[in-house]
RODO-2510 file (C-alpha; in nm, 4 decimals, decimal comma):
residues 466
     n   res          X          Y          Z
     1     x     0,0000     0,0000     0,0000
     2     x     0,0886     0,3538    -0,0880
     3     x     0,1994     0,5724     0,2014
     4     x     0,1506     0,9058    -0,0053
     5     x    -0,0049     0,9850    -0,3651
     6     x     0,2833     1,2009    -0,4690
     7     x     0,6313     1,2240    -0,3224
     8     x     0,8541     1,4881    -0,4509
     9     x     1,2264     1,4711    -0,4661
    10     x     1,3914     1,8546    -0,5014
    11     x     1,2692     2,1458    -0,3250
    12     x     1,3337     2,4292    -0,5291
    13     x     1,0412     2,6247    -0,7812
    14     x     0,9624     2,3112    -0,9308
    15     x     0,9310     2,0523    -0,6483
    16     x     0,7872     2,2946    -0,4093
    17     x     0,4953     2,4260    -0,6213
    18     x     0,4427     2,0361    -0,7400
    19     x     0,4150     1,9324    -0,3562
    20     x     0,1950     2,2680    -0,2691
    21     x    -0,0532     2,2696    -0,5677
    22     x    -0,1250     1,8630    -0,4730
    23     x    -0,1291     1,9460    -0,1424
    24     x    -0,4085     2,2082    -0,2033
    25     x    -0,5763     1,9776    -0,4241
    26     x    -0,5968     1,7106    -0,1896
    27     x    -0,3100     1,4742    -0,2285
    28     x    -0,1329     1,3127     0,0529
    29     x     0,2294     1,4572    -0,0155
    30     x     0,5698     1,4175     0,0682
    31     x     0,8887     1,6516    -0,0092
    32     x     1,2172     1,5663    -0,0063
    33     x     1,5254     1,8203    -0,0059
    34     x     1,8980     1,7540     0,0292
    35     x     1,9872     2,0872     0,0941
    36     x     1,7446     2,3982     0,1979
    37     x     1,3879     2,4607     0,0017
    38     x     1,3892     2,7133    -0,2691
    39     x     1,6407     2,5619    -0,4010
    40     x     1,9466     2,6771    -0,6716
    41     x     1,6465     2,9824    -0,7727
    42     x     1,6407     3,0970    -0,4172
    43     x     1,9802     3,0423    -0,2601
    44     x     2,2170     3,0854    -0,5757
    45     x     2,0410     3,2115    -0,8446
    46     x     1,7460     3,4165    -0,9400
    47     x     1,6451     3,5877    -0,6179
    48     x     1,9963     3,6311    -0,4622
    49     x     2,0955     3,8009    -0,8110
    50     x     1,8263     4,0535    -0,8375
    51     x     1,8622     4,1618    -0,4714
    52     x     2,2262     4,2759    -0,6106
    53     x     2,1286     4,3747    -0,9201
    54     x     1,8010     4,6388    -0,7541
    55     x     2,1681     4,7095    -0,4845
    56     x     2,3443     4,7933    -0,8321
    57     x     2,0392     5,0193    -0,9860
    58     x     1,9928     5,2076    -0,6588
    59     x     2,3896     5,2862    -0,7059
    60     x     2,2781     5,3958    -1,0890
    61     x     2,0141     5,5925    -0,9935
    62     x     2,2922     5,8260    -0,6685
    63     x     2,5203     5,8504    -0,9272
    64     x     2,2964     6,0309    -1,1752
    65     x     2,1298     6,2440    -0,9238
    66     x     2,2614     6,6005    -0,9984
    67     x     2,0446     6,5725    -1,3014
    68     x     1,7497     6,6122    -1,0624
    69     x     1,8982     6,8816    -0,9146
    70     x     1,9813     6,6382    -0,5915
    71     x     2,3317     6,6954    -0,5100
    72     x     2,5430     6,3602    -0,3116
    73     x     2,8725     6,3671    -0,1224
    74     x     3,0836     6,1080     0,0085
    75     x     2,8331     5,8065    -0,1429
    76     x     2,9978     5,5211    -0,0318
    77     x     2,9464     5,1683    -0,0939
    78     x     2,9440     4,8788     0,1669
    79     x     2,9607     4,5893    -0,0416
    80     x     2,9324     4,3345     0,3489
    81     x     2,6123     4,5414     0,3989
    82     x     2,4550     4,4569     0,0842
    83     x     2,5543     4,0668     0,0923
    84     x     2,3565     4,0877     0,4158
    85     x     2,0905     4,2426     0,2480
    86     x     2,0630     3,9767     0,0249
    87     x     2,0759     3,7140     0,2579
    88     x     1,8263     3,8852     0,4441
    89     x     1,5769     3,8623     0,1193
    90     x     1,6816     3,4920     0,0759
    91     x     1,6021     3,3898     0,4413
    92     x     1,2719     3,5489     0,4496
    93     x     1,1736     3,3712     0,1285
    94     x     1,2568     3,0827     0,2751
    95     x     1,1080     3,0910     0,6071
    96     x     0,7932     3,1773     0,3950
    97     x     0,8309     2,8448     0,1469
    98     x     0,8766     2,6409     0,5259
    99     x     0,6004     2,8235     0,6781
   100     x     0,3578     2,6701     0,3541
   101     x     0,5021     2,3495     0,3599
   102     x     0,3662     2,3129     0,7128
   103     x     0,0285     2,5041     0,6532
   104     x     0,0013     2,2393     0,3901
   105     x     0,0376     1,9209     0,5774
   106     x     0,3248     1,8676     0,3768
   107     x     0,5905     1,5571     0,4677
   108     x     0,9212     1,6750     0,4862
   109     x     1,2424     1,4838     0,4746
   110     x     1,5632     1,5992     0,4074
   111     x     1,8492     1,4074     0,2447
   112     x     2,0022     1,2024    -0,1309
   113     x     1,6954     1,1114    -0,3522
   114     x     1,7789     0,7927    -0,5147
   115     x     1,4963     0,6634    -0,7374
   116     x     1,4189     0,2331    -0,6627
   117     x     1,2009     0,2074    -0,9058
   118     x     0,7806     0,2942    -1,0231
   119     x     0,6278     0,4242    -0,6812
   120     x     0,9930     0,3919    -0,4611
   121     x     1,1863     0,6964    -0,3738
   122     x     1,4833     0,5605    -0,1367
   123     x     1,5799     0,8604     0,1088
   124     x     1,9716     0,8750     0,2111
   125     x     2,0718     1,0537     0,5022
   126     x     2,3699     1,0223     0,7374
   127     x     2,4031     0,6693     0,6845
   128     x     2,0740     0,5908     0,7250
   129     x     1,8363     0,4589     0,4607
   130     x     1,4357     0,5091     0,4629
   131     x     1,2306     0,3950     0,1231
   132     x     0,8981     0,5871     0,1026
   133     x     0,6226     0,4600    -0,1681
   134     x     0,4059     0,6941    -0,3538
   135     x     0,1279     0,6271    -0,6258
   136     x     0,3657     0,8954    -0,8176
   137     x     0,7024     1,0143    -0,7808
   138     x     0,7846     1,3926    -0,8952
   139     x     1,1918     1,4189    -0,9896
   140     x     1,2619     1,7807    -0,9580
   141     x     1,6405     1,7777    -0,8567
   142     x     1,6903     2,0998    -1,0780
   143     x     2,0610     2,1839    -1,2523
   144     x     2,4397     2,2885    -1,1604
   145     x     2,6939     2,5038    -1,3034
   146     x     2,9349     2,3655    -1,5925
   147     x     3,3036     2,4028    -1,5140
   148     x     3,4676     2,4670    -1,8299
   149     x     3,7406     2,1381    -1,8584
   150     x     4,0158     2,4388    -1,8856
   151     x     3,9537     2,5586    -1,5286
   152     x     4,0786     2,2791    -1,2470
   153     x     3,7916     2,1582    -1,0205
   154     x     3,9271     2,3249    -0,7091
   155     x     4,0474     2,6062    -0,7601
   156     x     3,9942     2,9568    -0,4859
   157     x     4,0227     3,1961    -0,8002
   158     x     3,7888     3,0770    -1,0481
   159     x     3,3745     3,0887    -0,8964
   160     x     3,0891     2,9563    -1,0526
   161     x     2,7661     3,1404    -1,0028
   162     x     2,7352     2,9510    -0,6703
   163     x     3,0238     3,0597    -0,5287
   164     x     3,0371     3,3835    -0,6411
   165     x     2,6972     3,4935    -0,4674
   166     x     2,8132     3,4216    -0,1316
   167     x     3,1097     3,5876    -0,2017
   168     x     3,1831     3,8885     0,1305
   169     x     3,5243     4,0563    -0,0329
   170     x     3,4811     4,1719    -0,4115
   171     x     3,8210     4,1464    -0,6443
   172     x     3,9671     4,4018    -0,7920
   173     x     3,9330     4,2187    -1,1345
   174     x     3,7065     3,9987    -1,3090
   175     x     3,7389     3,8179    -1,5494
   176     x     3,3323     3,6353    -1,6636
   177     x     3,3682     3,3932    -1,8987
   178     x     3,0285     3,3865    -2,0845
   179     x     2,7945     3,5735    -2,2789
   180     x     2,4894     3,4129    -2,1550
   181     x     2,2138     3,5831    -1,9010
   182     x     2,4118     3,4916    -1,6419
   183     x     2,7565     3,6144    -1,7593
   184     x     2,6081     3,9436    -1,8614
   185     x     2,4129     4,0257    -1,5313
   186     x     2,6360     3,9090    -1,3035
   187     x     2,9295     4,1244    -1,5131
   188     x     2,7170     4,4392    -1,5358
   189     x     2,6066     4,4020    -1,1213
   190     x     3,0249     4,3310    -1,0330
   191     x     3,1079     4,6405    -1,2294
   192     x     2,8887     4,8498    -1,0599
   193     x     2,9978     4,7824    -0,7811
   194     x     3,3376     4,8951    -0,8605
   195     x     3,5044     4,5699    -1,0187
   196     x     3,7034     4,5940    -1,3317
   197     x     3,5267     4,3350    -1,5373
   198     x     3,6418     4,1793    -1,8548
   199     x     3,3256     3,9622    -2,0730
   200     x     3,4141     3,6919    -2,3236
   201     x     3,1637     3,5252    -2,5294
   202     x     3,3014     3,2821    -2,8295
   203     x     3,0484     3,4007    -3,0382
   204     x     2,9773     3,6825    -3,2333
   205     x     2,7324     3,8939    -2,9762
   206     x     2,6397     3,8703    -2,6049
   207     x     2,2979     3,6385    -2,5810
   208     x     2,3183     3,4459    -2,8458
   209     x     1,9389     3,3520    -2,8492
   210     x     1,8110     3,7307    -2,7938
   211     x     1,6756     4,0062    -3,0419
   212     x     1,9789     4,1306    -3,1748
   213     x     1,8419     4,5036    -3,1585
   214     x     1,7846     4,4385    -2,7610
   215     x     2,1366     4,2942    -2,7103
   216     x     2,3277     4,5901    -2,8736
   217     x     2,1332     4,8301    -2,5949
   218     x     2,2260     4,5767    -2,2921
   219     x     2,6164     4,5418    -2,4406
   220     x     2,6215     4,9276    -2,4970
   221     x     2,4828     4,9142    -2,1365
   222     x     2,7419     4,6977    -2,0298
   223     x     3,0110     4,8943    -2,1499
   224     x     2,8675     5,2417    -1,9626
   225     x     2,9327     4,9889    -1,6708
   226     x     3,2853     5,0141    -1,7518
   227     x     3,2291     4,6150    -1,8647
   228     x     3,5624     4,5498    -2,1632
   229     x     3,3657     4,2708    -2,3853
   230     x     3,5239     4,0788    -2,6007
   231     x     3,3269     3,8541    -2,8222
   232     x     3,4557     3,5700    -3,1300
   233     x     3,7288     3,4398    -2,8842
   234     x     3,7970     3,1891    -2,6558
   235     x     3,9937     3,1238    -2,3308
   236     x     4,2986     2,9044    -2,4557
   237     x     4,5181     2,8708    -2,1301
   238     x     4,5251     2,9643    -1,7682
   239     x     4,7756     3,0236    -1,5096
   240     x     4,7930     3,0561    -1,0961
   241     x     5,0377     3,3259    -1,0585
   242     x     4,9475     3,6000    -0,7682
   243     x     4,5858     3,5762    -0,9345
   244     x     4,4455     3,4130    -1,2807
   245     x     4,6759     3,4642    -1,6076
   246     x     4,3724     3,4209    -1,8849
   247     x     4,5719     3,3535    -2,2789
   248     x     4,3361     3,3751    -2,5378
   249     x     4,2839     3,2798    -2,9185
   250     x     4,2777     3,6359    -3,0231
   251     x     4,6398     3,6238    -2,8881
   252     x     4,5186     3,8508    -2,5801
   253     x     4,7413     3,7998    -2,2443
   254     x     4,5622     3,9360    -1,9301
   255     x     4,5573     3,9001    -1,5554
   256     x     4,2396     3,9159    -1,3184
   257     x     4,2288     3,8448    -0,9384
   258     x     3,9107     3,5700    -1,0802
   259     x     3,7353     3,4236    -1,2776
   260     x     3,3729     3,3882    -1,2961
   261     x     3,2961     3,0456    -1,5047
   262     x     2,9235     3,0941    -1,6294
   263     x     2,8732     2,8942    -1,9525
   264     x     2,5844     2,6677    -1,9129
   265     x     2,4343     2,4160    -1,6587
   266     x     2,3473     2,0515    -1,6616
   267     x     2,0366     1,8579    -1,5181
   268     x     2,1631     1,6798    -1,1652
   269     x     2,0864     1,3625    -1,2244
   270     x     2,3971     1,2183    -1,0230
   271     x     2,2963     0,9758    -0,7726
   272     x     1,9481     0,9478    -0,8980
   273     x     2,0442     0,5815    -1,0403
   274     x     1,7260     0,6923    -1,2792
   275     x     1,9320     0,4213    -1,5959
   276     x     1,9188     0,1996    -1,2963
   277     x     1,5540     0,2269    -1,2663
   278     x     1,4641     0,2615    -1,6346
   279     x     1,4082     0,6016    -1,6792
   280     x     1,5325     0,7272    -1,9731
   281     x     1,7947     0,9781    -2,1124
   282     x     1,9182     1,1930    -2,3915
   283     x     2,2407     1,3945    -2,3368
   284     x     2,2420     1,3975    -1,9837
   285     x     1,8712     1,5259    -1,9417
   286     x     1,5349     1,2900    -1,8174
   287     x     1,3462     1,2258    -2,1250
   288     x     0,9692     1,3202    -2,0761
   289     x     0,6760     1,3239    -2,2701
   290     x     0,3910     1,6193    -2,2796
   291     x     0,2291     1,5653    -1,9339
   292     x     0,6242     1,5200    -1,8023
   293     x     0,6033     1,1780    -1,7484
   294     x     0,9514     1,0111    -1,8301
   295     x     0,9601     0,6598    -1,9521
   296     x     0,9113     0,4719    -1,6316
   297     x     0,5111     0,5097    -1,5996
   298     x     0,4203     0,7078    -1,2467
   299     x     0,7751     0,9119    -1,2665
   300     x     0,7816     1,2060    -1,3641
   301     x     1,0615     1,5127    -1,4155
   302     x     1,0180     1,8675    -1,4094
   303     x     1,2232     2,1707    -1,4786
   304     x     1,6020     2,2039    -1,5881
   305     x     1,6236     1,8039    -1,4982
   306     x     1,4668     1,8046    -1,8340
   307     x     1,6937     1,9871    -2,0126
   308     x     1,4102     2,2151    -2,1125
   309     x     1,4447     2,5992    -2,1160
   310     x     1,6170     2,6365    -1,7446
   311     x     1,3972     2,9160    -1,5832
   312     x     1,2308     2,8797    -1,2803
   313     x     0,9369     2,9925    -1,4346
   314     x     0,9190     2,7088    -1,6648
   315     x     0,9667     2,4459    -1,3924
   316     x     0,6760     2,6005    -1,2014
   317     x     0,4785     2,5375    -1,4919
   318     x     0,6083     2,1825    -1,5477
   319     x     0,4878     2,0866    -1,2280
   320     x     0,1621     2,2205    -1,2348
   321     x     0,1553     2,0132    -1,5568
   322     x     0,2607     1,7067    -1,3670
   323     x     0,0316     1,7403    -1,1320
   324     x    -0,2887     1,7919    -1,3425
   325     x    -0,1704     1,4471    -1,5143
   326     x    -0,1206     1,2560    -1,1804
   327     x    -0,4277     1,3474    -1,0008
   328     x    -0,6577     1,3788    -1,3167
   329     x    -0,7720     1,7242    -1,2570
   330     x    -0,8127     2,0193    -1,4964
   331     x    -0,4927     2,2564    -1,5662
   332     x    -0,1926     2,3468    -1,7809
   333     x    -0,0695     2,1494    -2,0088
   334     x     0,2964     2,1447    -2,2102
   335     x     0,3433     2,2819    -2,5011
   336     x     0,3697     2,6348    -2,5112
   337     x     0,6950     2,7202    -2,5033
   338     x     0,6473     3,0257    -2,7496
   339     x     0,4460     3,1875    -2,4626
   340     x     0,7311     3,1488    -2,1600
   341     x     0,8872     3,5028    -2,1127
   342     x     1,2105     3,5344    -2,0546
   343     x     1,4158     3,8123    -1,9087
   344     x     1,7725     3,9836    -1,8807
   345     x     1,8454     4,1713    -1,5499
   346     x     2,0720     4,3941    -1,6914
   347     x     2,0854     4,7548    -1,7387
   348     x     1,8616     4,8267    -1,8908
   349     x     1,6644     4,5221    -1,8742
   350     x     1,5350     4,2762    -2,1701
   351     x     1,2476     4,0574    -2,2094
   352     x     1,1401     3,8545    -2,5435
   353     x     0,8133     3,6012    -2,5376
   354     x     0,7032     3,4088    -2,8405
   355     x     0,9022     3,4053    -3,1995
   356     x     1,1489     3,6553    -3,3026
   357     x     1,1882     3,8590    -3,5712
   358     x     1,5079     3,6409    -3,7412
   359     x     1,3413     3,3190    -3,6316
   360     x     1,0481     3,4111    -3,8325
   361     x     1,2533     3,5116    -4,1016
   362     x     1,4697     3,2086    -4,1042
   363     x     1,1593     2,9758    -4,1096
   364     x     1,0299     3,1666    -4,4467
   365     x     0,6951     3,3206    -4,2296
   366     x     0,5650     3,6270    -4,3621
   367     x     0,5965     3,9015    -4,0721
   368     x     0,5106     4,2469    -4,0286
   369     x     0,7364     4,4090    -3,7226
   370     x     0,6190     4,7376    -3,4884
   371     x     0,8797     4,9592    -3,2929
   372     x     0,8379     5,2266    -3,0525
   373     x     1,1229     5,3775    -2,9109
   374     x     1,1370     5,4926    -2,5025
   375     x     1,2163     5,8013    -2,6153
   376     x     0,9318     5,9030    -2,7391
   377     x     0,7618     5,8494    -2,4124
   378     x     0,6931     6,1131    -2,1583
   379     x     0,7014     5,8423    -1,8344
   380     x     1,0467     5,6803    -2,0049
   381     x     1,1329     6,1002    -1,9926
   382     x     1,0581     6,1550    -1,6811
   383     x     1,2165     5,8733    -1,5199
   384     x     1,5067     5,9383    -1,6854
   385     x     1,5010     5,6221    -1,8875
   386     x     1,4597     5,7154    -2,2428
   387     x     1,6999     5,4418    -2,3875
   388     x     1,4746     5,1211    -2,4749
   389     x     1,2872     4,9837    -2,7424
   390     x     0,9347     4,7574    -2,7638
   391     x     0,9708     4,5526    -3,1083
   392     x     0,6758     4,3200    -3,1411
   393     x     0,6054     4,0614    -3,4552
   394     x     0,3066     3,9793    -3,6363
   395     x     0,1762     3,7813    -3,8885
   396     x     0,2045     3,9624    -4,1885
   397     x    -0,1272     3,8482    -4,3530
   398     x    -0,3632     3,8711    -4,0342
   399     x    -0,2128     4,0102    -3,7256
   400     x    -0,2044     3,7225    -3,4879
   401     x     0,1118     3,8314    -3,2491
   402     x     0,3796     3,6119    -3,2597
   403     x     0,6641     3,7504    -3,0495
   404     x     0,7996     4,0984    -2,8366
   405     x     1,1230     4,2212    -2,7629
   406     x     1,1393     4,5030    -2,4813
   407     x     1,4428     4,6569    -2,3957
   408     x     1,4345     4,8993    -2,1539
   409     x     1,3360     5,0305    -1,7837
   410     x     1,0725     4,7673    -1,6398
   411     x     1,1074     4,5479    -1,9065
   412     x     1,0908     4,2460    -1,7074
   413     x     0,7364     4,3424    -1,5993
   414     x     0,5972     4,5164    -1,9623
   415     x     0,6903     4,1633    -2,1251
   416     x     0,4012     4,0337    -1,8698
   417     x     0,1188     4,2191    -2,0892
   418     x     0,2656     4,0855    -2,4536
   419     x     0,2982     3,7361    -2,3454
   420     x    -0,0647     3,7373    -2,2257
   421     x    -0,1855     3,8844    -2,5646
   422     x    -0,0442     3,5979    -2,7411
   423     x    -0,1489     3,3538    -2,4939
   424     x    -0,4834     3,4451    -2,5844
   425     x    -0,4275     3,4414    -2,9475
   426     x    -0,4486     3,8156    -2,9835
   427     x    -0,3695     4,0200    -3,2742
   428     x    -0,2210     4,3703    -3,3326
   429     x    -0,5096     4,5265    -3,3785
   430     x    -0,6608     4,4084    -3,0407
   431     x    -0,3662     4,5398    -2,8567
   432     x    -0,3504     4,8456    -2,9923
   433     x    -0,7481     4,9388    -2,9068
   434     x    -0,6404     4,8572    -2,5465
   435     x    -0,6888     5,1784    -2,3316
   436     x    -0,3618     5,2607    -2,1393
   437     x    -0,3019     5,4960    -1,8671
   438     x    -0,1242     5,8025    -1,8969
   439     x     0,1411     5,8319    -1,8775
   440     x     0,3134     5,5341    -1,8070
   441     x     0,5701     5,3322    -1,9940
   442     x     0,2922     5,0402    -2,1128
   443     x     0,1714     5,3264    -2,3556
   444     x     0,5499     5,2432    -2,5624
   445     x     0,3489     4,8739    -2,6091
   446     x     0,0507     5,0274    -2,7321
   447     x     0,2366     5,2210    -2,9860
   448     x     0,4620     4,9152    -3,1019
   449     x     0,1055     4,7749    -3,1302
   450     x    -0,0200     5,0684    -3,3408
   451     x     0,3073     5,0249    -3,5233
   452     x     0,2632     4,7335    -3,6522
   453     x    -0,0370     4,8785    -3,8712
   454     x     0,1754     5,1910    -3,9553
   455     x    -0,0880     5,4114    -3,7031
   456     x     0,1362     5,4804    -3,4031
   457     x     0,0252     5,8400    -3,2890
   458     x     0,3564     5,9677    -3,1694
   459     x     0,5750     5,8255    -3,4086
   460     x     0,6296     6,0502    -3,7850
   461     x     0,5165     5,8892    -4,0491
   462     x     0,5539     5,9177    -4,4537
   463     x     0,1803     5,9567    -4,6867
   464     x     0,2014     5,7074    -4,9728
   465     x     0,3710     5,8324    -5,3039
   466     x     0,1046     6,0189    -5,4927
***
């Protein structure tokens, strides 16, 4: 007999929502964590970074005072007091996940997840052993940072994202290796805060899967920041000596205090014994199909064990998806990966939903593309934020809205409004008749909106030839 309907092995976005929403729907559940719940998101990754990153805009926004007419001296920066500020966020996020883990009736155990087949999750935990059964078994054991084969394993001077965000004493010099989200918000947040940081991405721009019109605003950004980026090259060789001699395949010879590794993650599923098992796997990630069940019938996987798109975001989803399946109720299902929203904390910010403009075009669609620049809005002007850009993307023949770019101040929440218009299958036209308050800086959408028909109000426009 079953002890629980669903056991749950990870704690972080994924696992946590997968054990709550079951919970609240009923299900006997139990959770199992190895470390702390919130998991990689919470304690070394998306919170923890934009606590530092709203630190590095509130530095921005001192230094450019004396345009207001608000004069500063002696601004100082404590960089102990805002690592405490940030643990500070992350413990109160935490205490609140614990606090609804309890409210919920929720089983906790903490310790190594090993999978013993359909319905047994084996528990490991200071040599002890405990199997729990389950009707269902939810594997959400998340992702860890890829330590590039040139760097040695232990090493003081070269961090991973992990390390680097429980970091007390900043470097003088940075070197991120890295052009991905990571790279470039960590870079732009270290350089703000007074480190000289150097950015290398192998290919031929920062964020390789972004709107290329976005990414030249967050490298100009970057570079404002005092970030040097170098892009098309590669780290070839690196010596210890007082520090981290970097050689590279331009021929470039330079010396940082560290290194920052942040070029990819892989699914953790170490330990798991999931082959073992019979679960199935393809490059390293847990093979699922759309209602995330993987091979071995009553397991499923969730999140970046997937291999998926790793965003927190998109493992909340997957487990709301796995749940519907496993308790036969109404809810999400995969499949609409267009829709997920992703975002940049740089400065300034970018978010993109749906299809871009050079994926369309590479696939041979037909699309019609609106702009409207921050500058011509008089919220972006007051704020003092007139550099950004909404693009959105349309079907050329009838409107349906198939992506958005925004680049910009509060991008990360203007993407929100986009990526529910094509959720719900909206077109351009339907957008644009959307009454926004003024003034604020969702009026730029509207306009990118109007755009896209040629009728946006504030932008100049050309009459027809004759």
């Amino acid at each position: 007999m079953n002890a629980y309907d669903l056991v749950v092995a990870g704690a972080g976005p994924g696992g946590y929502v997968a054990a709550l929403r079951a919970a609240r729907l009923g299900a006997r559940v139990c959770l199992v964590e190895r470390e702390r719940l919130g998991g990689t998101c919470l304690h070394r990754g998306c919170i923890p970074t934009k606590a530092l990153h709203a630190t590095a805009k509130q530095l921005s926004a001192l230094s450019a005072a004396a345009v207001h007419g608000i004069s500063i001296n002696g601004l100082d920066f404590d960089p102990i007091r805002a690592m405490a500020r940030k643990d500070a966020v992350v413990k109160r996020l935490e205490q609140g996940i614990v606090n609804l883990v309890k409210q919920a009736g929720i089983d906790l155990f903490y310790g190594d997840a090993v999978l013993d087949g359909a319905g047994r999750l084996r528990v490991h935990r200071s040599g002890m052993s405990a199997l729990i059964r389950a009707r269902a078994i939810v594997l959400a054991t998340g992702s860890r940072p890829v330590r590039p084969k040139l760097l040695k394993p232990v090493d003081k001077n070269v961090l991973t994202s992990d390390e680097i965000l429980v970091m007390q004493n900043l470097p003088s010099s940075m070197l991120v290796l890295g052009g991905g989200y990571i790279g470039c918000e960590l870079a732009g947040i270290l350089a703000r805060f007074g480190v000289k940081v150097t950015l290398v991405e192998q290919r031929p721009q920062l964020l390789e899967n972004q709107d290329a019109d976005g990414v030249r605003l967050v490298t100009q950004g970057l570079q404002r920041l005092g970030v040097e980026i170098l892009t098309g090259t590669t780290l070839q060789q690196v010596e210890n000596n007082f520090g981290v001699h970097a050689t590279f395949a331009d021929g470039r010879s330079l010396q940082f205090d560290k290194v920052l590794a942040s070029v990819g993650r892989i699914p953790n599923t170490e330990g798991l014994k999931l082959a073992e098992a019979g679960v199935a796997l393809a490059d390293g990630a847990v093979q699922v199909d759309e209602n995330m069940q993987t091979s071995l019938p009553g397991v499923y996987a969730i999140g970046d064990l997937t291999g998926s798109v790793m965003l927190a975001h998109v493992a909340m989803h997957h487990a709301e998806c796995a749940v519907a399946h496993i308790l036969g109720t109404s809810g999400p299902i995969r499949g609409i990966d267009q829709q997920v929203p992703s975002v940049v904390f740089t400065q300034p910010e970018l978010a993109q939903v749906g299809v871009s403009e050079a994926v369309c075009l590479s696939r041979g669609l037909a699309v019609k593309v609106g702009r409207f620049s921050f500058q011509g809005s008089g919220k972006a002007l007051c704020d003092g934020a007139g550099e950004g850009l909404v693009k959105l993307v349309a079907d050329a023949q009838n409107g349906q809205l198939l992506g958005a770019m925004i680049v910009g101040e509060n991008a990360s929440t203007l993407i929100a409004e986009v990526a529910a218009a094509i959720g719900a299958g909206m077109k351009a036209h339907q957008l644009a008749a959307i009454v926004h308050a003024h003034p604020t800086l969702s009026e730029i959408v509207q306009e990118a909106a109007r755009d896209l028909d040629h009728q946006a109000i504030h932008k100049p426009f050309k009459k027809d030839a004759g």
